[in-house]
C-alpha positions in Angstrom: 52.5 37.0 -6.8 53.4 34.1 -4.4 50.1 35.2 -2.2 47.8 35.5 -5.5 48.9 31.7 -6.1 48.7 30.5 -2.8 44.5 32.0 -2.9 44.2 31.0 -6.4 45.2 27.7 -5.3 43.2 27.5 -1.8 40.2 28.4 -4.1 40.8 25.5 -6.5 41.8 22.5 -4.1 38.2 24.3 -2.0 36.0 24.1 -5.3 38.1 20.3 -5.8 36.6 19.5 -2.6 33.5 20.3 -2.9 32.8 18.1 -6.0 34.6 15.2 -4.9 32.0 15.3 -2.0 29.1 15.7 -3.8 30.1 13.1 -6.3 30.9 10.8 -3.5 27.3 11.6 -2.1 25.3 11.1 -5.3 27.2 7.9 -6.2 25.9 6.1 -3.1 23.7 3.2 -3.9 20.0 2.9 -1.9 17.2 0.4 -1.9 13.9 0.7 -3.8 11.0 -0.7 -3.4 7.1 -0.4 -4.0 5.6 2.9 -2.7 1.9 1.0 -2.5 1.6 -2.3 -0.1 1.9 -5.6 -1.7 -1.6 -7.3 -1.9 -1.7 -10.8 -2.2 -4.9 -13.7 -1.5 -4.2 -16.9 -0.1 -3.0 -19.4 -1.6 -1.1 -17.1 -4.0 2.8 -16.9 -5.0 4.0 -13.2 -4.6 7.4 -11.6 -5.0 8.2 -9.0 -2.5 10.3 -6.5 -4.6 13.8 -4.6 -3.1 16.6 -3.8 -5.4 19.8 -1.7 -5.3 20.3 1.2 -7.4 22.4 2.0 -8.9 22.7 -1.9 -9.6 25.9 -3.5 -7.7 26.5 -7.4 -7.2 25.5 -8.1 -3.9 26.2 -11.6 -3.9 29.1 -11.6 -1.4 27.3 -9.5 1.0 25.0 -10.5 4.0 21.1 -9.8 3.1 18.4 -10.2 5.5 14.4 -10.7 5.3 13.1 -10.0 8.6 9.2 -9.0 10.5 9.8 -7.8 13.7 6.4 -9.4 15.0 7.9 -13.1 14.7 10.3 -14.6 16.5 12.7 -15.2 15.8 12.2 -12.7 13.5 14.3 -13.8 10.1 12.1 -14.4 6.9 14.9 -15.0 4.8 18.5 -14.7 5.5 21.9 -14.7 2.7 25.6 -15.1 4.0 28.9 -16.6 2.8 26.9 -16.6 -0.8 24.4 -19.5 0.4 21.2 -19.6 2.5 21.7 -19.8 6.0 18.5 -21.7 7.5 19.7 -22.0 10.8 17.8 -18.7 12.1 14.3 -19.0 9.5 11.1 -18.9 11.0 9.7 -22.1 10.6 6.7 -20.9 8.6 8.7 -19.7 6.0 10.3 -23.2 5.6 10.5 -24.2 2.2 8.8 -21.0 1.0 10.9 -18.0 1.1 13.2 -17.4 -1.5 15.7 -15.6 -3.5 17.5 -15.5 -6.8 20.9 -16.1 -7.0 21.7 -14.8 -10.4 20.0 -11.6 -10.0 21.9 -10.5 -7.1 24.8 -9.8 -9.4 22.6 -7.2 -10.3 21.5 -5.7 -6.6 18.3 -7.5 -6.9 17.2 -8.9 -3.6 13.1 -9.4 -4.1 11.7 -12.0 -2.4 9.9 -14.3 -3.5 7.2 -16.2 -1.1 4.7 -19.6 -2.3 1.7 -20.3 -0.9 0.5 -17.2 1.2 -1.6 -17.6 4.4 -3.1 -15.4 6.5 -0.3 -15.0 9.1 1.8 -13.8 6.3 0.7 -10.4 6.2 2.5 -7.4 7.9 5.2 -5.2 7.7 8.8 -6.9 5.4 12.2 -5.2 6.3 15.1 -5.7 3.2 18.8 -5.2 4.9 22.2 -5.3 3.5 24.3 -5.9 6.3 27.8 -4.6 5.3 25.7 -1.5 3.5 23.2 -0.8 6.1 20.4 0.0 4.0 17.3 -1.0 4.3 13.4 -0.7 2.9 10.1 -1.6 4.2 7.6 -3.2 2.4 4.1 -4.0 3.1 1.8 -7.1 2.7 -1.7 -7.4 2.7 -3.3 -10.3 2.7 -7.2 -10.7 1.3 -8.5 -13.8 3.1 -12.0 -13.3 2.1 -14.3 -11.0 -0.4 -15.7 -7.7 0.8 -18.3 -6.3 2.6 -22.0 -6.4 2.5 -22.9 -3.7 0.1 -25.0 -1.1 2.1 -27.8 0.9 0.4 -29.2 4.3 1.3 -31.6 7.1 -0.3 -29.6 9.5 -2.2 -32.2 11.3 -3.6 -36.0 11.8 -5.2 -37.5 13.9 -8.3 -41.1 14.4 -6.9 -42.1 15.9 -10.4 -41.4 12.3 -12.3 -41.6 10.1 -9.3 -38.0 9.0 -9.5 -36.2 7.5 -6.4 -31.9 7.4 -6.8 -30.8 4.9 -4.7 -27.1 4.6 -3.8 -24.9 1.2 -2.9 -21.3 0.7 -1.6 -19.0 -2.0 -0.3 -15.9 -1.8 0.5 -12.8 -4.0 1.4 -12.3 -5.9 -2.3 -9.6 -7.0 -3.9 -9.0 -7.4 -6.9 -11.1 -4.6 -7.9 -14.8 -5.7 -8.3 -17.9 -4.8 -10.5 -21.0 -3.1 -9.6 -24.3 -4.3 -11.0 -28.3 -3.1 -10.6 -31.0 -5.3 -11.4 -34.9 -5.2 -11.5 -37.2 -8.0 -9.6 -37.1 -10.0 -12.8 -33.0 -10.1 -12.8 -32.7 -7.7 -15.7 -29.8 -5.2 -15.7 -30.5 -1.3 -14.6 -29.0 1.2 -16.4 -26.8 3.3 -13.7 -24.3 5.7 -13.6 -20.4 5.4 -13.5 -19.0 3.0 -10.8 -16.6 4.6 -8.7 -13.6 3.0 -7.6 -11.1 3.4 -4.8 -8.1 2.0 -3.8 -7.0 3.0 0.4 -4.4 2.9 2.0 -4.3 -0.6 3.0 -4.6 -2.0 -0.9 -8.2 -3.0 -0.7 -10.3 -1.4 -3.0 -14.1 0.3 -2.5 -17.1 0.6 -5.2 -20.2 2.7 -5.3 -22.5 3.5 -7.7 -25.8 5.5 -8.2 -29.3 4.1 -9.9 -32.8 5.9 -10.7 -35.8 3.7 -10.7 -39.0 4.2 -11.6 -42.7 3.6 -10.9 -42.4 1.2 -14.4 -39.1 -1.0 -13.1 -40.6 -3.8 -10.3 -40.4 -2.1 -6.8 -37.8 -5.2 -6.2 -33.9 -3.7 -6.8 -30.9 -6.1 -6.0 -27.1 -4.2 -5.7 -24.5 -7.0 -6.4 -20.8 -6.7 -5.8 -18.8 -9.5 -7.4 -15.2 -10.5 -8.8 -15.1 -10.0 -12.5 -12.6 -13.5 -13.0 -14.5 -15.5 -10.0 -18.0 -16.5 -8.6 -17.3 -14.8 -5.3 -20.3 -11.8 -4.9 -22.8 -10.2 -2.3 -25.8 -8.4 -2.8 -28.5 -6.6 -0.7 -32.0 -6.2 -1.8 -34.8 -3.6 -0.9 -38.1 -2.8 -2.3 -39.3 0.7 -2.7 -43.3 1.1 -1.8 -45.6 2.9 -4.0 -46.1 5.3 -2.1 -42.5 6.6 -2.9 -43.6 7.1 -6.6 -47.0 7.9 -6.3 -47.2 10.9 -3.2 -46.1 14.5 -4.4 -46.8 17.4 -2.1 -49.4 18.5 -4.7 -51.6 15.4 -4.6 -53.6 16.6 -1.4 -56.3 18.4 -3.3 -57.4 15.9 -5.4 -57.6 13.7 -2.4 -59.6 16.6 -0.9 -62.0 17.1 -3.4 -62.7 13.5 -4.6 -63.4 13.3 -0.4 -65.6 16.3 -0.6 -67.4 14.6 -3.8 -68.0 11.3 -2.1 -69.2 13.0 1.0 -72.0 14.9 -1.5 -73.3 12.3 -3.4 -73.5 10.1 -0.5 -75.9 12.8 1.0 -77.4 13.6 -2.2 -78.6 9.1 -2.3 -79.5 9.7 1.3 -82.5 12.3 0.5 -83.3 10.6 -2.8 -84.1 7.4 -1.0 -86.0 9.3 2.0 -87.9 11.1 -0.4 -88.9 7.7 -2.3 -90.0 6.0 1.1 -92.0 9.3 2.1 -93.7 9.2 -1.2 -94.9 6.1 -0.8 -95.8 6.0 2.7 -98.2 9.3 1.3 -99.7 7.1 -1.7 -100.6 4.5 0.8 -102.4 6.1 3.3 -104.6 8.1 0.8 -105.7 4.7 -1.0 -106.4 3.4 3.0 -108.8 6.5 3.1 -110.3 5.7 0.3 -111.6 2.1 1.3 -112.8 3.4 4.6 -115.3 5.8 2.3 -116.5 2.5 0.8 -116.8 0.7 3.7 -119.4 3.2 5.3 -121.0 3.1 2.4 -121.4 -0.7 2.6 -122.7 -0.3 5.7 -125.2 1.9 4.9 -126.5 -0.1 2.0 -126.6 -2.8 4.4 -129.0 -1.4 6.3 -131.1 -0.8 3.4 -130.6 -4.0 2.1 -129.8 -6.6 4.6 -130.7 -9.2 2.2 -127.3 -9.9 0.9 -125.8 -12.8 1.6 -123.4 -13.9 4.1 -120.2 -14.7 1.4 -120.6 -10.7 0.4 -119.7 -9.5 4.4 -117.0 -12.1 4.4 -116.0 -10.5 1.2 -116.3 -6.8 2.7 -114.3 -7.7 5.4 -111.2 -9.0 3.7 -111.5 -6.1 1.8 -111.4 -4.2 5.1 -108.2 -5.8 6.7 -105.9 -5.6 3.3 -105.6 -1.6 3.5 -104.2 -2.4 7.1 -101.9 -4.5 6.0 -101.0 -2.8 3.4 -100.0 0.2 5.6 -97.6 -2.1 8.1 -96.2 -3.5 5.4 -95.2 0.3 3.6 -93.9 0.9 7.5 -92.0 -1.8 8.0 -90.0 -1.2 4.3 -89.5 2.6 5.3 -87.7 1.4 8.3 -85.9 -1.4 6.3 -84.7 1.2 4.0 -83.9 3.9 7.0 -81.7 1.4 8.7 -79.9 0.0 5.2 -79.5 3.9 4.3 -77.8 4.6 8.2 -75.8 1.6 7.5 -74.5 3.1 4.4 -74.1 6.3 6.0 -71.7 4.7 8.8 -69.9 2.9 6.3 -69.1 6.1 4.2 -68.3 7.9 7.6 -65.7 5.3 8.1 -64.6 5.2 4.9 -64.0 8.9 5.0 -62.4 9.0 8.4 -60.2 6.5 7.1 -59.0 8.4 3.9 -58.7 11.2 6.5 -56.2 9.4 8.5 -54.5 8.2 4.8 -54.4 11.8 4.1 -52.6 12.9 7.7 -49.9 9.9 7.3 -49.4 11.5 3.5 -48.7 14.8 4.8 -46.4 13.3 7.6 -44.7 11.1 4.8 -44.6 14.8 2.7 -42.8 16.1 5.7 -40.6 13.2 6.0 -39.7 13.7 2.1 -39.1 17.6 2.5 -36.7 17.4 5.4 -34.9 14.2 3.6 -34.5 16.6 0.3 -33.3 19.6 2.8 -30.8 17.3 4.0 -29.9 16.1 1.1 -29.5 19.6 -0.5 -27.3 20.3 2.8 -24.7 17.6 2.0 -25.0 18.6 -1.7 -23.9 22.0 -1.0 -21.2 21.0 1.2 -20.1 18.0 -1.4 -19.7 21.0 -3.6 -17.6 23.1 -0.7 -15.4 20.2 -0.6 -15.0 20.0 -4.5 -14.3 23.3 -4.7 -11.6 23.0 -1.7 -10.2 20.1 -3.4 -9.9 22.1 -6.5 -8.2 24.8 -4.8 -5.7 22.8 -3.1 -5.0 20.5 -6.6 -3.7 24.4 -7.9 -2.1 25.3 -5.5 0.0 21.9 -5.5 0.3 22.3 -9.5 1.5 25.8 -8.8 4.1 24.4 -6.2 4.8 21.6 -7.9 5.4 23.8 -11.0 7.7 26.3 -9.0 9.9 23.2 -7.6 10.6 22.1 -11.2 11.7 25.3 -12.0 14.0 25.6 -9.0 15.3 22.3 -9.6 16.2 23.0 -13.5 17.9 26.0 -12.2 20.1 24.3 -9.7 20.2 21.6 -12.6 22.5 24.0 -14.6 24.7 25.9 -11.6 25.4 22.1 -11.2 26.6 21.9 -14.7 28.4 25.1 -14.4 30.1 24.1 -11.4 31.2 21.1 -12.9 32.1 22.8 -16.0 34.2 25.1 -13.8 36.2 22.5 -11.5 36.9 20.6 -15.2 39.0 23.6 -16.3 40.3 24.3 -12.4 41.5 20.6 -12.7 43.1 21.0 -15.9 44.8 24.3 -14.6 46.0 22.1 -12.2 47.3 19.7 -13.8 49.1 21.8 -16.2 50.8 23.8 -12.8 51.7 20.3 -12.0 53.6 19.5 -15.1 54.9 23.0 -15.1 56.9 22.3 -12.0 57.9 18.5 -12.5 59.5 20.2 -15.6 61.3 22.8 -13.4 62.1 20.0 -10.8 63.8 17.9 -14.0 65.4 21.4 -14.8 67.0 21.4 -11.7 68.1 18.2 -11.6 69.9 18.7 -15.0 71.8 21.7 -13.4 73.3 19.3 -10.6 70.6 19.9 -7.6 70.6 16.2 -7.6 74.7 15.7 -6.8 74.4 14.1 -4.0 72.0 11.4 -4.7 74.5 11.1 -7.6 77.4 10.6 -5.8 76.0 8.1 -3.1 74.8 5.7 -6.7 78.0 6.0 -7.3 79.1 5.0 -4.1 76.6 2.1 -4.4 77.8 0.6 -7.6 81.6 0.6 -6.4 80.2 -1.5 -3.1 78.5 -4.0 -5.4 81.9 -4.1 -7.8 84.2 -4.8 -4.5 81.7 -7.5 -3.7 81.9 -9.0 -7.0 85.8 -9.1 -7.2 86.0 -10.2 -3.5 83.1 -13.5 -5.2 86.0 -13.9 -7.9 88.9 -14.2 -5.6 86.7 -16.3 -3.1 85.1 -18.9 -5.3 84.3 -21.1 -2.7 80.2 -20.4 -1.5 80.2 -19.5 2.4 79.0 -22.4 4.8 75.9 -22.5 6.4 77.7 -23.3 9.6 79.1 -20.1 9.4 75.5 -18.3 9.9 73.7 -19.1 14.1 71.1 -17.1 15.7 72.1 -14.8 17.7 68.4 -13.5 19.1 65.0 -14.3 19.2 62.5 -12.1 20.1 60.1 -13.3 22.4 57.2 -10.8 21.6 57.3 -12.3 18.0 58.6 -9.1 16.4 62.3 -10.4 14.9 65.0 -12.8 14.4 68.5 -11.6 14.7 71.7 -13.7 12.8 75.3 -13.5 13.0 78.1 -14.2 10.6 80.5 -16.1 13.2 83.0 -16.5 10.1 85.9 -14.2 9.7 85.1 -13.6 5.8 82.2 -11.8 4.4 79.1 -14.1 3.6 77.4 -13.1 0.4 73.8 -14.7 1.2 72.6 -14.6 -3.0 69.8 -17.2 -3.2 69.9 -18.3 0.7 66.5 -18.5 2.3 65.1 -18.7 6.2 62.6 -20.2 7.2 60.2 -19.7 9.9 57.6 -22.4 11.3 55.1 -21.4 14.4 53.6 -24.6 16.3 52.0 -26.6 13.2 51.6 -24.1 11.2 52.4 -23.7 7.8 55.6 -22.7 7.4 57.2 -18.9 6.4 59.9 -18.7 4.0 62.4 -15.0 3.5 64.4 -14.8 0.7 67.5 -12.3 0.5 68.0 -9.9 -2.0 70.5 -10.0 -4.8 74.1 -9.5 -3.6 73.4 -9.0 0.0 76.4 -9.8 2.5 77.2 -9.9 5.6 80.9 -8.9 6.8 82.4 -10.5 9.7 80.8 -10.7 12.6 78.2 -8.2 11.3 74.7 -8.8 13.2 71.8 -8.4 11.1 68.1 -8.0 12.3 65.3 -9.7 9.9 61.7 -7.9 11.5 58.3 -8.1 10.4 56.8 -5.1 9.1 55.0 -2.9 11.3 58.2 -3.7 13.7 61.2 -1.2 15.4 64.6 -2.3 14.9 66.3 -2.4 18.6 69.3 -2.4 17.6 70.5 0.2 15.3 73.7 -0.6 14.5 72.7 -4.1 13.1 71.4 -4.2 9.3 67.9 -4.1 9.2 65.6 -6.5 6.9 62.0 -5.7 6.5 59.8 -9.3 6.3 56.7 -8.0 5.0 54.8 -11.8 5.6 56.4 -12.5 8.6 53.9 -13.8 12.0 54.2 -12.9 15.0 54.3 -15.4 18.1 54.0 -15.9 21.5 56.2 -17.0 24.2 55.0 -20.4 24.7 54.6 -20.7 20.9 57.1 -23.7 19.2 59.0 -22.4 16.9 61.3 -24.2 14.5 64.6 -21.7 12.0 65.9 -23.4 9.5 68.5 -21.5 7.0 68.4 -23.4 3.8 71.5 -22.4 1.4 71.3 -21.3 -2.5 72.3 -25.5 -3.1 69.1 -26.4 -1.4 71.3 -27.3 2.1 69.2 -27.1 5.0 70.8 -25.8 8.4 68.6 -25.8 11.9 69.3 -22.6 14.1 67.3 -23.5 17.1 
């Protein structure tokens, strides 16, 4: 039975243990703070948040601000309950704070006016006497973001549509994305999307489709909702961009193909004009020559005409000729104006050639942009997908965490539940055996404590009838000092008298150098017989001397040897007596 108790019990004051510890452990205070870095822009007044939890009042303690890139290296520092400047930075002069009444509370935050530039970096909040500690960090936005940048993120060939894509990065607060036409209207886009790094700043982007319709002028502005700060970046789209699908070669073909016909179809038309007239020409020219040998003729049978009717003949004779140079001279006008036209359309067609070869290479251009754009759609998708898969899989963890933690939740409880009952087992074994201890007693285990009050009581009633045959109080004479130790640890007296000393309301008093000064009182009835030594120590002290009485001075100092000290015994009447 005695070994069942003794492992019951082991098991108990083990499980006892245990949850002390752990209560000890999950009772501890720690600092909190903000998970994300403090952003701030200049000129601003920011608090710099670190508190205590659970919640204690801190105000006694020593709390430090520090950066370990200054020097020295204190922000902010809190001792003997006030500020203690002496070791500040000297750009935090004047504007580093904290709040007195809330560090009854563990609230520590910081509070910091006017922020510059140089504030920014990495805040440590220490509590000295604790060691604990948290780091906080602050960024500081000393101008607005960056230059939005635009790219090609994609074209519809089949309604001429180009998407174009802008993002800037490095804002804070969060900005707003805006499209507009060449006329400053607003463009209807898709959502902007927002994100916030590591560092606190935030980046925009956004997507727009523009058409042929809009002006080929966009502008992408980035600006502050609550401020005039923006920027913006312009572009303008060509025509070409709209109006060039891969199908639009043929026509081009075959309107090239038509101007090239009808070009040679004018060409014959006018050479077949010039010939027929060249034709009608030299027939009438054949037909004056008939009647210009038959003139001459007649004028051999009749040479009586008159000399006005050769004149006549003859200018009737040189107008055919003329005539003829003149149809000549037109048929090579119109020859050269018809080659001249000819050239022209033979550079106009070699130029919509060369139109047509920088269309295919633009064609090109456009099929490997949407091949890479398909690429990086693809693996945009991958990455989704990826993302997806890892979002479950941390759901499915997270999920699995919570459920381990519930369960531990309740063994917790259990635990508990169990260690309150071993407690009040305990607890009732504990009164079980006082009760047997008081049992005991009762029976007479306690007989010799017993006698030896007894014993007591008769010393104090011999003292109290030797007081009532002595009325007269002892002398303080009658005390000296018999030792002094030089290591500071007691003072021995001695009653030089021949009658017992009963020292009821007597008091000694020690004074080291100028300090202030000790007083001992002695206990109620306390005597000292005849030449009886008795050794007053301070505690923490051996007595050397056994056989003398011992008194315990629990305030008494200790000294030195070349310490002044000064013993006075001062009697119950207020008599004062100097020992040394």
């Amino acid at each position: 039975m005695d070994g069942l108790l003794l492992q019951k019990s082991h098991r108990i004051i083990t499980a006892l243990f245990f949850f002390i510890l752990l209560h000890c452990c999950r009772g501890q205070s720690q600092l909190f703070g903000p998970s994300q870095p403090i952003v701030a822009r200049v000129g601003d007044d920011i608090t710099l948040p670190c508190h205590l939890k659970p919640a204690m009042d801190i105000t006694a303690k020593t709390l430090e601000w520090t950066r370990s890139d200054l020097d020295p290296i204190f922000v902010f520092v809190w001792r003997a309950r006030q500020e203690f400047e002496k070791t500040k930075h000297p750009s935090y002069k004047e504007r580093s704070s904290l709040s007195a009444d809330e560090l009854r509370h563990g609230n520590m935050s910081l509070k910091l006016s006017s922020v510059n530039v140089s504030d920014k970096g990495t805040y440590k909040c220490y509590i000295v006497e604790m060691d604990k500690e948290f780091y906080i960090n602050l960024v500081v936005a000393s101008d607005i973001g960056s230059s939005p940048v635009l790219s090609l993120a994609g074209t519809d060939v089949e309604k001429g549509e180009v998407t174009l894509k802008c993002e800037s990065a490095a804002w804070y607060p969060e900005p707003e994305l805006l499209w507009l036409d060449g006329e400053g209207n607003l463009l209807y886009a898709g959502p902007t999307e927002t994100l916030r790094g590591p560092d606190g700043l935030y980046t925009v982007s956004s997507r727009v489709t523009v058409e042929k319709r809009h002006s080929n002028n966009i502008t992408c502005r980035v600006q502050q909702r609550n401020t005039k700060q923006s920027k913006e970046i312009h572009i303008y789209v060509p025509d070409e961009f709209f109006m060039f699908t891969p199908s639009s070669a043929n026509p081009i073909n075959i309107g090239l193909a038509v101007s090239l016909a009808v070009s040679i179809m004018l060409i014959i038309i006018g050479v077949f004009f010039v010939w027929r007239q060249n034709k009608k020409n030299v027939k009438s020219a054949h037909c004056d020559g008939c009647k210009e040998q038959e003139t001459r003729n007649h004028s051999k049978r009749d040479k009586t005409e008159t000399d006005q009717e050769q004149e006549k003949l003859m200018r009737q004779n040189i107008s055919p000729m003329e005539k003829k140079q003149e149809a000549i001279m037109n048929f090579e006008e119109s020859t050269e104006e018809l080659k001249h036209q000819l050239k022209k359309k033979e550079a106009e067609i070699i130029e919509l050639k060369k139109q047509t070869e920088n269309q295919h290479a633009v064609g090109e251009k456009w099929k490997n942009a949407n091949e890479k754009l398909k690429e990086a759609h693809r693996q945009l998708e991958e990455k989704n997908a990826e993302i997806s898969n890892m979002k479950k899989e941390f759901e499915k963890n997270q999920h699995v965490a919570e459920k381990k933690l519930k369960e531990a939740d309740e063994k917790l409880k259990e635990v508990h539940r169990q260690l309150e009952e071993k407690k009040a087992e305990i607890s009732n074994m504990k009164k079980e055996e006082e009760k047997q201890e008081a049992d005991k007693k009762l029976r007479g285990d306690d007989k010799q404590d017993f006698q030896q009050e007894k014993k007591q009581a008769d010393d104090t009633k011999n003292v109290d009838q030797q007081q009532a045959g002595k009325p007269n109080k002892p002398q303080t004479g009658d005390i000296t000092l018999d030792e002094v130790d030089r290591s500071g640890d007691y003072i021995c007296l001695k009653n030089a008298s021949s009658e017992n000393k009963v020292m009821t309301g007597w008091e000694l008093k020690l004074q080291i150098n100028d300090n202030e000064p000790l007083t001992h009182k002695f206990k109620e009835n306390f005597t000292m017989k005849p030449g009886e030594i008795v050794t007053v120590r301070r505690d923490g002290a051996r007595n050397p001397y056994p056989t003398n009485a011992d008194l315990r001075w629990i305030y008494m100092k200790s000294w030195k040897p070349e310490d002044t000290l000064k013993i006075d015994l001062i009697s119950s009447t207020g008599k004062k007596h100097r020992l040394n």
